[in-house]
PQR file with spaces between the fields and no chain letter, atoms N, CA, C, O and H, PARSE charges and radii, in Angstrom:
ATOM       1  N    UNK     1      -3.479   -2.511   -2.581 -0.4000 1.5000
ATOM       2  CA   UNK     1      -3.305   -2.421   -1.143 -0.0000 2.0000
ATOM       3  C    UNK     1      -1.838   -2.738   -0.824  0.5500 1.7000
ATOM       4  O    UNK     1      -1.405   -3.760   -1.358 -0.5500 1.4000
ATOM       5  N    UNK     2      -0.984   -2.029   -0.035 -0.4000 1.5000
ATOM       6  CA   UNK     2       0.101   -1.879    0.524 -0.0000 2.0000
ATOM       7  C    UNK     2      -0.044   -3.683    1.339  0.5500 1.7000
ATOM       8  O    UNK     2      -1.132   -4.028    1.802 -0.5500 1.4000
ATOM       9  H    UNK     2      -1.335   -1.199    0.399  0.4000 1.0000
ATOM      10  N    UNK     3       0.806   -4.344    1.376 -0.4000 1.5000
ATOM      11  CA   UNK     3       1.003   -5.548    1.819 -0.0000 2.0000
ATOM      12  C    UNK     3       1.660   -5.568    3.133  0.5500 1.7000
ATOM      13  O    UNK     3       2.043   -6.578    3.723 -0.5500 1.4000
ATOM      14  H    UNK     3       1.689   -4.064    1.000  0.4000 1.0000
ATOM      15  N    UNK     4       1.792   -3.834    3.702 -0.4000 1.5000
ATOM      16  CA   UNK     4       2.321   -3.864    5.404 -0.0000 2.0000
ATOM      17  C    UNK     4       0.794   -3.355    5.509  0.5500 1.7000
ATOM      18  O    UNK     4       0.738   -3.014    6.691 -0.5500 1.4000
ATOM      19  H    UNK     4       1.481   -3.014    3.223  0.4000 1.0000
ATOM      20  N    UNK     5       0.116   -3.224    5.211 -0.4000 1.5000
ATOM      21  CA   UNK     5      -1.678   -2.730    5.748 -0.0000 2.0000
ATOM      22  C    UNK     5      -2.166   -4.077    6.156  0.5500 1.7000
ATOM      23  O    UNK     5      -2.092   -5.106    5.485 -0.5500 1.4000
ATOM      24  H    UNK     5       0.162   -3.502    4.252  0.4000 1.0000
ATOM      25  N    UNK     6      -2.662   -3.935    7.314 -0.4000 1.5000
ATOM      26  CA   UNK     6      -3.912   -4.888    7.132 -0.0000 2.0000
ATOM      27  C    UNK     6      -5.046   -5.362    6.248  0.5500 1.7000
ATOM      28  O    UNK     6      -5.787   -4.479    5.817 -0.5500 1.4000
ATOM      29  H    UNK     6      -2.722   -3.099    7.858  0.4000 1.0000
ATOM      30  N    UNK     7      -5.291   -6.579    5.919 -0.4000 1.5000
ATOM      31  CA   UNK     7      -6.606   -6.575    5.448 -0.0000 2.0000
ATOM      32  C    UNK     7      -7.821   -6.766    6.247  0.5500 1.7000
ATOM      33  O    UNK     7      -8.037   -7.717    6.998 -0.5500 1.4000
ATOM      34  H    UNK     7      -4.688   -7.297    6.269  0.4000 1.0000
ATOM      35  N    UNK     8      -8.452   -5.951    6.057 -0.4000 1.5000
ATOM      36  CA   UNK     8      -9.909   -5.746    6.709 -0.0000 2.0000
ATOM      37  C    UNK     8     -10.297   -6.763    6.943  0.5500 1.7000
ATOM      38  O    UNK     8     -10.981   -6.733    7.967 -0.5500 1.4000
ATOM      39  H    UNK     8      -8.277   -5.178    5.447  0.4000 1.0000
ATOM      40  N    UNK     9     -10.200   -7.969    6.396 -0.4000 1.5000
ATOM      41  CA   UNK     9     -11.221   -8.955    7.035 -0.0000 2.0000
ATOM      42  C    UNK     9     -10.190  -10.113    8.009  0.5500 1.7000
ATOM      43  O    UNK     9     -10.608  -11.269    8.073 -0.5500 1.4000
ATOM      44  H    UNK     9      -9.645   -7.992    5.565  0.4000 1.0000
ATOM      45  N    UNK    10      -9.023   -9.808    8.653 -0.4000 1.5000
ATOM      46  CA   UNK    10      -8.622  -10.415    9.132 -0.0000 2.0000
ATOM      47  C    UNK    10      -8.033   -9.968   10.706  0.5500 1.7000
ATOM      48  O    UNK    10      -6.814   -9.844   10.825 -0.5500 1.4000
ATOM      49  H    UNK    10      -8.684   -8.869    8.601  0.4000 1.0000
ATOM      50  N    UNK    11      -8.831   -9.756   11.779 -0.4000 1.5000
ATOM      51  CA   UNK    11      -8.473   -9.098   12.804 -0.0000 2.0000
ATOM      52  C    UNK    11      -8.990   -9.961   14.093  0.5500 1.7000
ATOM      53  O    UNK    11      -9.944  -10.727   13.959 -0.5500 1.4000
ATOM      54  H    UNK    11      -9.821   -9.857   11.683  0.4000 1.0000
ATOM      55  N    UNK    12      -8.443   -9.833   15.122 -0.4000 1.5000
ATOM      56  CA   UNK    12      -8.896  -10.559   16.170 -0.0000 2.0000
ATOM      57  C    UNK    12      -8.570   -9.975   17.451  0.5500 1.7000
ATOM      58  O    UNK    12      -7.559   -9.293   17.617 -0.5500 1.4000
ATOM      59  H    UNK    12      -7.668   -9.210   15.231  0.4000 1.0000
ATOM      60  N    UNK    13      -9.408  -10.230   18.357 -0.4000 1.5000
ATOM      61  CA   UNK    13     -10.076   -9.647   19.752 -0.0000 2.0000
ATOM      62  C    UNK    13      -8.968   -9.539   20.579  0.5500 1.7000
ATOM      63  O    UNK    13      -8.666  -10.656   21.000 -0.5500 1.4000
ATOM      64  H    UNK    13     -10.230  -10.784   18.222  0.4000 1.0000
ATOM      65  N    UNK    14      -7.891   -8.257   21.179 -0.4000 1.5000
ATOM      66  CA   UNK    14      -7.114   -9.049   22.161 -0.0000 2.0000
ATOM      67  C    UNK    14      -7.785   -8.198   23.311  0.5500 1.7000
ATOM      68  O    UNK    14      -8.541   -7.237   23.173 -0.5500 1.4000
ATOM      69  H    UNK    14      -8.135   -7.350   20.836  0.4000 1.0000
ATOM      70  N    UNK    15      -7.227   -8.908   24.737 -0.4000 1.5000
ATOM      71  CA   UNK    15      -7.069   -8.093   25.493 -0.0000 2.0000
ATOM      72  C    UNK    15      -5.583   -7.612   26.614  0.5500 1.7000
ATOM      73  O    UNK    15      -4.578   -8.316   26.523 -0.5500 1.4000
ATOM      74  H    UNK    15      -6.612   -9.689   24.849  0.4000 1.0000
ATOM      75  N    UNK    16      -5.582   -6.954   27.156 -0.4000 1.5000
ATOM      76  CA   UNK    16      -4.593   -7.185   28.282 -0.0000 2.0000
ATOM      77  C    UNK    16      -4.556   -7.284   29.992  0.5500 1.7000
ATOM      78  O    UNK    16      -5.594   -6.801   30.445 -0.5500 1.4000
ATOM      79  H    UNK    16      -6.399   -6.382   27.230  0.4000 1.0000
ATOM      80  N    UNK    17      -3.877   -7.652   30.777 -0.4000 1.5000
ATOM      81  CA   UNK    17      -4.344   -7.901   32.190 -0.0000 2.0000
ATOM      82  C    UNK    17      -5.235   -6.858   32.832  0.5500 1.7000
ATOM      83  O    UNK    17      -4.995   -6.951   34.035 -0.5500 1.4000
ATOM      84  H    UNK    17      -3.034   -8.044   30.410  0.4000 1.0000
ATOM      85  N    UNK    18      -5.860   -6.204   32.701 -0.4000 1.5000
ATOM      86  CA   UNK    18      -6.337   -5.189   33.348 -0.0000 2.0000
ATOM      87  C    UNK    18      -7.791   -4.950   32.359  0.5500 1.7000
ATOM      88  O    UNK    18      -8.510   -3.968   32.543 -0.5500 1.4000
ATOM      89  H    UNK    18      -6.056   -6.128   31.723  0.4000 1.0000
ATOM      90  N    UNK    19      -8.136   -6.145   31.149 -0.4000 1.5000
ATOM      91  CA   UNK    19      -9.121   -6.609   30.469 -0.0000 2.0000
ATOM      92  C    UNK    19      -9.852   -5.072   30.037  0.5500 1.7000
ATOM      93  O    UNK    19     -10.974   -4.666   30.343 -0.5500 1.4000
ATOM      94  H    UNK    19      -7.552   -6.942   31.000  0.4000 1.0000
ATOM      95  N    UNK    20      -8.499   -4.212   29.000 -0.4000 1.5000
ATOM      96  CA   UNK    20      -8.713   -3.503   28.019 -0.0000 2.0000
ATOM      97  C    UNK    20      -8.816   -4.226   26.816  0.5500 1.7000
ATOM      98  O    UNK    20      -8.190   -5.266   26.608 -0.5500 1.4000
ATOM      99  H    UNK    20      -7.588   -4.541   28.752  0.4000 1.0000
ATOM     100  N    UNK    21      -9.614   -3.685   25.996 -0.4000 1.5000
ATOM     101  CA   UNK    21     -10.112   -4.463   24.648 -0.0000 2.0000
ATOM     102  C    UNK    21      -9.311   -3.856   23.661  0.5500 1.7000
ATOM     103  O    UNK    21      -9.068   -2.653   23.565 -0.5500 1.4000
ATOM     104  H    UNK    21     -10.122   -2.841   26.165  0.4000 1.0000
ATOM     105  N    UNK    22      -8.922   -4.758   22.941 -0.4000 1.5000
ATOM     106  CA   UNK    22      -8.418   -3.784   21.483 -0.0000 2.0000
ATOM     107  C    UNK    22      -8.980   -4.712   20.025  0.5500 1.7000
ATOM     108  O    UNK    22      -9.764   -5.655   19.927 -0.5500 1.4000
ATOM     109  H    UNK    22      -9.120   -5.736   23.019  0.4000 1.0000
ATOM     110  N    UNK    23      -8.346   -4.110   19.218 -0.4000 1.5000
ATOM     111  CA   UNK    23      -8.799   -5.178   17.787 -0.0000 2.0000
ATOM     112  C    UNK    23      -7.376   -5.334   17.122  0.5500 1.7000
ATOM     113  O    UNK    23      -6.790   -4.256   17.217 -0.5500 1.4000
ATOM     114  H    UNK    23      -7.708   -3.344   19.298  0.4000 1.0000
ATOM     115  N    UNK    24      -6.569   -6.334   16.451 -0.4000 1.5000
ATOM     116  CA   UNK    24      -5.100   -6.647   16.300 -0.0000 2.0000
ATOM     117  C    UNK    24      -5.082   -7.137   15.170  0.5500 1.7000
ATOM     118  O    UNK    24      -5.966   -7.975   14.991 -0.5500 1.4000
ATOM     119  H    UNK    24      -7.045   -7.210   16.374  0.4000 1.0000
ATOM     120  N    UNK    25      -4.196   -6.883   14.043 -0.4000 1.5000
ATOM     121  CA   UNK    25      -4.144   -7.356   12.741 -0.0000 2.0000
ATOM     122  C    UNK    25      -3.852   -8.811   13.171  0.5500 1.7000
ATOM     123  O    UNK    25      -3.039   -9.001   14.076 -0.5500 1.4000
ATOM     124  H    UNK    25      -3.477   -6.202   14.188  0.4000 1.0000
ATOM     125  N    UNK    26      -4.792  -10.382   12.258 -0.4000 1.5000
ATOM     126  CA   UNK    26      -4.722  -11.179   12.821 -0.0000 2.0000
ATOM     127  C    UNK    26      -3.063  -12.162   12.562  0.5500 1.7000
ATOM     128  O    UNK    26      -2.671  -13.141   13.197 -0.5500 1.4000
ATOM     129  H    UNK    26      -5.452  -10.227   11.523  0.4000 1.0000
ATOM     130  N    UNK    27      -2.386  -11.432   11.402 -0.4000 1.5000
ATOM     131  CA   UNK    27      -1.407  -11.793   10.649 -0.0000 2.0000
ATOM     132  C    UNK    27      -0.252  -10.980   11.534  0.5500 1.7000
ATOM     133  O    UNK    27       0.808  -11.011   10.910 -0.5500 1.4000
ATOM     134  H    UNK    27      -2.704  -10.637   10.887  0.4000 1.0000
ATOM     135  N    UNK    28      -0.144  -10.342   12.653 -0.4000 1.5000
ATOM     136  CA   UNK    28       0.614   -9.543   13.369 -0.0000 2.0000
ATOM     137  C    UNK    28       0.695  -10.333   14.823  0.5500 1.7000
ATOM     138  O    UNK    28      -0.241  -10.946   15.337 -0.5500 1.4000
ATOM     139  H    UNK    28      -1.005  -10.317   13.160  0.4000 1.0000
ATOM     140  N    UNK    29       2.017  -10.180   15.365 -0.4000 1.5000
ATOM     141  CA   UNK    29       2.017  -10.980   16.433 -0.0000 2.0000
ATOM     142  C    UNK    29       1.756   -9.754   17.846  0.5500 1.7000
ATOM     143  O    UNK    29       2.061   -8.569   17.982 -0.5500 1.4000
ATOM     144  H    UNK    29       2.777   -9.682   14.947  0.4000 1.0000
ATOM     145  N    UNK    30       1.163  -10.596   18.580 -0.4000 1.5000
ATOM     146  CA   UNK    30       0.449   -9.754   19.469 -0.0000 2.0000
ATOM     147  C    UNK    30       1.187   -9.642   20.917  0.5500 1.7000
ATOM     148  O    UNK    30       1.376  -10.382   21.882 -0.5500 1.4000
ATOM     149  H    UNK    30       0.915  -11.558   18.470  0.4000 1.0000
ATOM     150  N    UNK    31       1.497   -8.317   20.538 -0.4000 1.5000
ATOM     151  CA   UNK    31       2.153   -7.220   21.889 -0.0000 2.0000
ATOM     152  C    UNK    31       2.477   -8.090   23.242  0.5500 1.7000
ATOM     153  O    UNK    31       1.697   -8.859   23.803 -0.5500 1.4000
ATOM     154  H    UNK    31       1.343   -7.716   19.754  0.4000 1.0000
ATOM     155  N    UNK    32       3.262   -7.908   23.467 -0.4000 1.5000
ATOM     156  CA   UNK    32       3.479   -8.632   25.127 -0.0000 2.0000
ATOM     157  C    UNK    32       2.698   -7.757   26.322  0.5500 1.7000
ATOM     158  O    UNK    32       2.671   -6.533   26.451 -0.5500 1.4000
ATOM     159  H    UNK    32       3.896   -7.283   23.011  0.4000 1.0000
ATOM     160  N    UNK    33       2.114   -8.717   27.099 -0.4000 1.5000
ATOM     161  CA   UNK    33       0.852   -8.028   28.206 -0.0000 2.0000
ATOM     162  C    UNK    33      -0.755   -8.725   27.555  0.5500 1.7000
ATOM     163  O    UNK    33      -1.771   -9.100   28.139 -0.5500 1.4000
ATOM     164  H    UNK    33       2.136   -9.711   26.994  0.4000 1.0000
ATOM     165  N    UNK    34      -0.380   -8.668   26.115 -0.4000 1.5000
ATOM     166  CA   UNK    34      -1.961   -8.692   25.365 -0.0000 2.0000
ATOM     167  C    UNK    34      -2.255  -10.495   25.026  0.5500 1.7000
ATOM     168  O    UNK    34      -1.446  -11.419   24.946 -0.5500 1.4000
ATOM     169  H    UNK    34       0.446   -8.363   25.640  0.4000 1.0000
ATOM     170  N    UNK    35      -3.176  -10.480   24.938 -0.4000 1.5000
ATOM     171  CA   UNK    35      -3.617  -11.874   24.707 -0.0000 2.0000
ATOM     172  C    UNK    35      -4.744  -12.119   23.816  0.5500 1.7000
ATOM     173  O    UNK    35      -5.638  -11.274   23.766 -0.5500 1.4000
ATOM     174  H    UNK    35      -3.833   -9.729   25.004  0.4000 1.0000
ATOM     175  N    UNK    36      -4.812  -13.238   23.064 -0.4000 1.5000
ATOM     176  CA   UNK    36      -6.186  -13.263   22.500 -0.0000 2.0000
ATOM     177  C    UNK    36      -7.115  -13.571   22.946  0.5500 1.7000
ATOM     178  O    UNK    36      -7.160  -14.651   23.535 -0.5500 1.4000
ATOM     179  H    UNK    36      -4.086  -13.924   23.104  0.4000 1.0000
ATOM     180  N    UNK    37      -8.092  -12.860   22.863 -0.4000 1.5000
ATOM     181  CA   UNK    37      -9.390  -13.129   23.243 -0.0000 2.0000
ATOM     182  C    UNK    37     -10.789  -14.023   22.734  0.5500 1.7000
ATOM     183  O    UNK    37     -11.952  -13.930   23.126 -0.5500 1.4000
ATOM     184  H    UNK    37      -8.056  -11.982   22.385  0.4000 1.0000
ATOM     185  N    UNK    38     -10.383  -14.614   22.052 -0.4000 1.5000
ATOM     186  CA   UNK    38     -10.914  -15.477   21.300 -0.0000 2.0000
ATOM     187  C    UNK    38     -12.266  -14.971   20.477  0.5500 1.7000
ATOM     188  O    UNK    38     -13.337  -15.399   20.910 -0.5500 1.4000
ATOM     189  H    UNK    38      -9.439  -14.689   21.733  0.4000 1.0000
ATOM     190  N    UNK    39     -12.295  -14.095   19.326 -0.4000 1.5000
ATOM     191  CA   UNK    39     -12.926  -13.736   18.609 -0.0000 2.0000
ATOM     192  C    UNK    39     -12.123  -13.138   17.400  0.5500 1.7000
ATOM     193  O    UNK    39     -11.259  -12.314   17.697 -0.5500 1.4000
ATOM     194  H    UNK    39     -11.426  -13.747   18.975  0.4000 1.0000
ATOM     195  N    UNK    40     -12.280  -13.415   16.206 -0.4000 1.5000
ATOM     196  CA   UNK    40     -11.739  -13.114   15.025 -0.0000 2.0000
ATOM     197  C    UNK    40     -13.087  -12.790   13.771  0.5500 1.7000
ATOM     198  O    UNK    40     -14.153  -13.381   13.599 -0.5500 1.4000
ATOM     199  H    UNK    40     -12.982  -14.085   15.965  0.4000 1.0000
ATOM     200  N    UNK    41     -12.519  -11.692   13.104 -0.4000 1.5000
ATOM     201  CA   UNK    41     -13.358  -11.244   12.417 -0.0000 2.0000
ATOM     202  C    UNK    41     -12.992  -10.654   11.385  0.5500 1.7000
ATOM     203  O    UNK    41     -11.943  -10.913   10.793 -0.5500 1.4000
ATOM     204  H    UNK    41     -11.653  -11.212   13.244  0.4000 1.0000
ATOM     205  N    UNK    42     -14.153   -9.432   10.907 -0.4000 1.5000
ATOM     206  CA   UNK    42     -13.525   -8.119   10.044 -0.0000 2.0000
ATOM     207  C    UNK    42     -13.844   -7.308   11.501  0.5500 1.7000
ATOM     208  O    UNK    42     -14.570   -7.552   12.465 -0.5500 1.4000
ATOM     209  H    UNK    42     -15.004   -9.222   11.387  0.4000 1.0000
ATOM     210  N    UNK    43     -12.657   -5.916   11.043 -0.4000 1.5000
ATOM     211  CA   UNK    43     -12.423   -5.444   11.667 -0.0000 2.0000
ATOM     212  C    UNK    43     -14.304   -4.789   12.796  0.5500 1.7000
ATOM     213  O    UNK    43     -14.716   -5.014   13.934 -0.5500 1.4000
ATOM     214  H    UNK    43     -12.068   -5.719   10.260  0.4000 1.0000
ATOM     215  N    UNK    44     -14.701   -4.184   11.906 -0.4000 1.5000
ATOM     216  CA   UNK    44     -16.077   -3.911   12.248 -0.0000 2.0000
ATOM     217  C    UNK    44     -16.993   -4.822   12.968  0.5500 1.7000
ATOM     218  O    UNK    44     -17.849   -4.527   13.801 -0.5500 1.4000
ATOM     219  H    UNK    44     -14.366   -4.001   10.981  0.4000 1.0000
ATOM     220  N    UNK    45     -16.555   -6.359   12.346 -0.4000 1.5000
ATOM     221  CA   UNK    45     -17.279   -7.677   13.725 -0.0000 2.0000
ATOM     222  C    UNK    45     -16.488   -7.393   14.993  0.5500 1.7000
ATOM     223  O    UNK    45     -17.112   -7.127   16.021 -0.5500 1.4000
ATOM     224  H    UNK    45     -15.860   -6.599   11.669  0.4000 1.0000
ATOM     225  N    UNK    46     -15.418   -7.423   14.995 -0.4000 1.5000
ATOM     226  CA   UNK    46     -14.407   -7.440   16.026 -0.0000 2.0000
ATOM     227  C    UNK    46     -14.756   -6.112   16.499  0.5500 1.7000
ATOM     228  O    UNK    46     -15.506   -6.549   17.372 -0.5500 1.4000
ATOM     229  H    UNK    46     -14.911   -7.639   14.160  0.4000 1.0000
ATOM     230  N    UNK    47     -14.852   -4.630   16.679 -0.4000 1.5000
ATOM     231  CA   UNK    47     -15.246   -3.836   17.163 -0.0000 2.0000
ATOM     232  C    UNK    47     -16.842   -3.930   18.236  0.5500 1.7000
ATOM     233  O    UNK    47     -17.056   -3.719   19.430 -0.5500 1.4000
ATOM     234  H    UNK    47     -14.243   -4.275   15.970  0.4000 1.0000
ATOM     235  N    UNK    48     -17.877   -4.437   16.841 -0.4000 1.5000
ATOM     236  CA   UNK    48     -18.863   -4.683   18.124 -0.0000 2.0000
ATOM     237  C    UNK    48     -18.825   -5.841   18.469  0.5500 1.7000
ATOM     238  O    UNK    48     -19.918   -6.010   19.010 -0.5500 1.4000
ATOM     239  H    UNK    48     -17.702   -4.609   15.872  0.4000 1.0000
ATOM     240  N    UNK    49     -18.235   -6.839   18.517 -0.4000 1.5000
ATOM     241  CA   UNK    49     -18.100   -7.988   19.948 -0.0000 2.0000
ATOM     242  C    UNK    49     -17.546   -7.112   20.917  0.5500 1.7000
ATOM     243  O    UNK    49     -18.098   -7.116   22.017 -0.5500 1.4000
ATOM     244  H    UNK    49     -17.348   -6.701   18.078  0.4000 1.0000
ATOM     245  N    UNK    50     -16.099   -5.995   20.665 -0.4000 1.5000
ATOM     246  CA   UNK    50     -15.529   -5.585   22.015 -0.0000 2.0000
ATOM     247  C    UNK    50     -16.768   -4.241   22.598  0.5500 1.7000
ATOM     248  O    UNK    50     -16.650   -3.665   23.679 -0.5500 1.4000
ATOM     249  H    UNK    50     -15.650   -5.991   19.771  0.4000 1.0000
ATOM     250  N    UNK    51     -17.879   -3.977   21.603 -0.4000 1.5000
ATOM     251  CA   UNK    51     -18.495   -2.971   22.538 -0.0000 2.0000
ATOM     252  C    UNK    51     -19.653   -4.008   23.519  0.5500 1.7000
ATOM     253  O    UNK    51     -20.041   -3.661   24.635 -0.5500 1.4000
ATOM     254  H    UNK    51     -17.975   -4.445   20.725  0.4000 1.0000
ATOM     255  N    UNK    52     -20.067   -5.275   22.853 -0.4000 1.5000
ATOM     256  CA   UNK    52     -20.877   -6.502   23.682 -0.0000 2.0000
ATOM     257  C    UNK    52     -20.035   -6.795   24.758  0.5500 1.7000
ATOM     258  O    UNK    52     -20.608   -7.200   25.770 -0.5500 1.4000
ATOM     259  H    UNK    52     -19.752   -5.557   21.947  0.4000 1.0000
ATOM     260  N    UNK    53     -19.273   -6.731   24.780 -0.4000 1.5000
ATOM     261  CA   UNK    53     -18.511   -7.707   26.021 -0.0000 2.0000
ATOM     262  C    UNK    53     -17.356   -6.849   27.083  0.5500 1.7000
ATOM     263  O    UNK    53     -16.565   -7.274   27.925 -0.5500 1.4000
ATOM     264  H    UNK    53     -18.808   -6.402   23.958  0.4000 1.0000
ATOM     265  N    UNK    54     -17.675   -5.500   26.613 -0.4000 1.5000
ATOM     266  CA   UNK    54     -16.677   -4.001   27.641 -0.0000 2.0000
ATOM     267  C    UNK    54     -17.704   -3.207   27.940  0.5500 1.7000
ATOM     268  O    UNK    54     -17.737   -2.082   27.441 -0.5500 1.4000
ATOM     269  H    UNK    54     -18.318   -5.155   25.929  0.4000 1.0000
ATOM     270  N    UNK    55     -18.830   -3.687   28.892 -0.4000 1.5000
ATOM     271  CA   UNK    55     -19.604   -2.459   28.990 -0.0000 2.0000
ATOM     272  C    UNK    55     -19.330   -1.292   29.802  0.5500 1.7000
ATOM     273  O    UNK    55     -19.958   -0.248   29.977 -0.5500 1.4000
ATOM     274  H    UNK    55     -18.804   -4.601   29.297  0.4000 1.0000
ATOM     275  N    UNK    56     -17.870   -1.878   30.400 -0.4000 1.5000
ATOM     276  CA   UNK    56     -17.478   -1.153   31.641 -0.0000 2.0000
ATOM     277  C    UNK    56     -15.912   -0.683   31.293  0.5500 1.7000
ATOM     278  O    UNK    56     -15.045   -1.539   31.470 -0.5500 1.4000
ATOM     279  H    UNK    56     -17.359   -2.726   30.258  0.4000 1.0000
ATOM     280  N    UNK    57     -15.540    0.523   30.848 -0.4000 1.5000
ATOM     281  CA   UNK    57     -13.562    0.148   30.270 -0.0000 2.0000
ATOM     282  C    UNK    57     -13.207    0.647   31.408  0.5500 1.7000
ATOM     283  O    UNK    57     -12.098    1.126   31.172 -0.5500 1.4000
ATOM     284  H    UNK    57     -16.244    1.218   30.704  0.4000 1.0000
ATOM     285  N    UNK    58     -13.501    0.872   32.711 -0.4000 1.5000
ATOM     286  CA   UNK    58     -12.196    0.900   33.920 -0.0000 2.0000
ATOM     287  C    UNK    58     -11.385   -0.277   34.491  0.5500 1.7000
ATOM     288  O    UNK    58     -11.837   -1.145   35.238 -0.5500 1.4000
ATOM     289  H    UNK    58     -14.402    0.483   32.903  0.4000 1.0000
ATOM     290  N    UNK    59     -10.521   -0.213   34.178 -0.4000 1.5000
ATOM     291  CA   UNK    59      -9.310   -1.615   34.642 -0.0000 2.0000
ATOM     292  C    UNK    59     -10.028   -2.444   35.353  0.5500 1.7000
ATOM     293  O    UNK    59     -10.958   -2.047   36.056 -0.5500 1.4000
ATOM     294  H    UNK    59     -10.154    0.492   33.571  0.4000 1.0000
ATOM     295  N    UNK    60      -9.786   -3.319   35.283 -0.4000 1.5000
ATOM     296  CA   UNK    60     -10.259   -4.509   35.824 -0.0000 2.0000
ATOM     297  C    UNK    60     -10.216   -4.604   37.595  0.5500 1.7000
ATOM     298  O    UNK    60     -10.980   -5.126   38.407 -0.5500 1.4000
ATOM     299  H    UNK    60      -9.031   -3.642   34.712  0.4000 1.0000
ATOM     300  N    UNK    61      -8.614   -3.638   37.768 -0.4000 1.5000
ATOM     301  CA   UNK    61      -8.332   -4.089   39.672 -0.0000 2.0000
ATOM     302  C    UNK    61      -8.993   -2.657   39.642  0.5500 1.7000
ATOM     303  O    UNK    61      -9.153   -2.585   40.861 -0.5500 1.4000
ATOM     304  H    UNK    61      -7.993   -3.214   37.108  0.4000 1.0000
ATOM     305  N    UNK    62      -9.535   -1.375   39.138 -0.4000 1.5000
ATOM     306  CA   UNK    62     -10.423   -0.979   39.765 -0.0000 2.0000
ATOM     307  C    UNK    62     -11.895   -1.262   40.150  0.5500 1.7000
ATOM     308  O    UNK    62     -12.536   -0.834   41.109 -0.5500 1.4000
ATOM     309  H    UNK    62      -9.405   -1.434   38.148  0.4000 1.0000
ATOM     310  N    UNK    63     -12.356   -2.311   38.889 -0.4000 1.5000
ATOM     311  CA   UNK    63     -13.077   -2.332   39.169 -0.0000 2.0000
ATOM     312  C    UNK    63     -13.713   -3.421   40.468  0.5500 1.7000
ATOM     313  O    UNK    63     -14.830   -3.472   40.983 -0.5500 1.4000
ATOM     314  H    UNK    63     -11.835   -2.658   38.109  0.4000 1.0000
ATOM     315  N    UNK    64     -12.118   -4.446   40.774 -0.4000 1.5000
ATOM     316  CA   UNK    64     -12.389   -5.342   41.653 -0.0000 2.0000
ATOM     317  C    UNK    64     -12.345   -4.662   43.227  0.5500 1.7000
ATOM     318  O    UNK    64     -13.016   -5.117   44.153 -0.5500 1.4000
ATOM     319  H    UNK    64     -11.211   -4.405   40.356  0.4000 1.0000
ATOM     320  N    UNK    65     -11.350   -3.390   43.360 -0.4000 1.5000
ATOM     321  CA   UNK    65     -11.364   -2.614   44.535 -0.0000 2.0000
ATOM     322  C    UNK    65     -12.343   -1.957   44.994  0.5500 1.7000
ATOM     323  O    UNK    65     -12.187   -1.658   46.177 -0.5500 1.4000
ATOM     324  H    UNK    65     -10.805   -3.020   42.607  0.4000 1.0000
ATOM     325  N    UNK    66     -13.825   -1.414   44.278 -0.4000 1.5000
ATOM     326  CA   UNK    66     -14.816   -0.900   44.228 -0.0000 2.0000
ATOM     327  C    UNK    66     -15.520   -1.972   44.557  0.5500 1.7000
ATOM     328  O    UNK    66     -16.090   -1.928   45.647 -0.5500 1.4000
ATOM     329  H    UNK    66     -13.952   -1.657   43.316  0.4000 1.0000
ATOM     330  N    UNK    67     -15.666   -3.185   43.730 -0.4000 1.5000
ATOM     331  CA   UNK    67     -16.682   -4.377   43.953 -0.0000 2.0000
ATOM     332  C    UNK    67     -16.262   -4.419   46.165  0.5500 1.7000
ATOM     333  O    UNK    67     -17.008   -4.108   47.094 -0.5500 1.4000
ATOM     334  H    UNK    67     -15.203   -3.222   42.844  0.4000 1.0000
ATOM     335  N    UNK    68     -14.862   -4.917   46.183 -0.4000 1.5000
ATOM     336  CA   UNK    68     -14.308   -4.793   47.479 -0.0000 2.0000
ATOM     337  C    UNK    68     -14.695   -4.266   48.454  0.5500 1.7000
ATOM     338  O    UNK    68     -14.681   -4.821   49.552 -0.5500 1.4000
ATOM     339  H    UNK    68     -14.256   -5.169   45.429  0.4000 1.0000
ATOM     340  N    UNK    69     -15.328   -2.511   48.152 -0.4000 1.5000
ATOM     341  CA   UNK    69     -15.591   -1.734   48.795 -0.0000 2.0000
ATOM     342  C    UNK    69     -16.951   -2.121   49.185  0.5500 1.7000
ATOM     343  O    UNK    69     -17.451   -2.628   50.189 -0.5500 1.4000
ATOM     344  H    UNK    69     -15.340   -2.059   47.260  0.4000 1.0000
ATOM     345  N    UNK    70     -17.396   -1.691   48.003 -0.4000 1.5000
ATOM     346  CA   UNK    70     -19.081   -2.162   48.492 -0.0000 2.0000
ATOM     347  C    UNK    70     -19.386   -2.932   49.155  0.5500 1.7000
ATOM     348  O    UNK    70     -20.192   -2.703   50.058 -0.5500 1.4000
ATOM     349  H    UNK    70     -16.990   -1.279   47.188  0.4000 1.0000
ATOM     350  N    UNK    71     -18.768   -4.307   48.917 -0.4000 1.5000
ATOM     351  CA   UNK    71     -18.998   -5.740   50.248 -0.0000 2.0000
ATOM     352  C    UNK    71     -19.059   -5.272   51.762  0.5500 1.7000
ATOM     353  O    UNK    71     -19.806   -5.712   52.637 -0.5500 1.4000
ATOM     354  H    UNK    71     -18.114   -4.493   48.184  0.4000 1.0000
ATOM     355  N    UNK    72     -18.066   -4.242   51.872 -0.4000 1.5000
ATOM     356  CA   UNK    72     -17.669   -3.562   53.146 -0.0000 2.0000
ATOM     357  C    UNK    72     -18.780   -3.182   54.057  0.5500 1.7000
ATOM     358  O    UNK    72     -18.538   -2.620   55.125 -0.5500 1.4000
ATOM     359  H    UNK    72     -17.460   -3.885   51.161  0.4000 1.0000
């Protein structure tokens, strides 16, 4: 294995302000905007925690402008 690859069993949950999900080599420093999300895994754990916990992927301020609306 190439030593700039990830290894599979070391990845962790980020997200960014608008609470898009991604999965991030855990040995890689993580993107500005993005944050950890507190779950670490293999890549494949880390995938379905982000399909458990994104049941919804429209941005977050859409989805708070819609919540908004409806109150209306």
């Amino acid at each position: 294995m190439d030593n700039l690859e990830p290894r599979d069993d070391f990845w962790i949950v980020v997200h960014d302000t608008e609470h898009h999900y991604s999965v991030w080599p855990q040995d890689k420093r993580i993107p500005v905007s993005w944050q950890a999300a507190g779950f670490a895994g293999s890549r494949q754990e880390c995938l379905a925690h982000i399909r458990d916990v994104w049941p919804d992927p429209r941005p977050l301020s859409l989805r708070s402008a819609m919540a908004a609306d409806a109150r209306l």
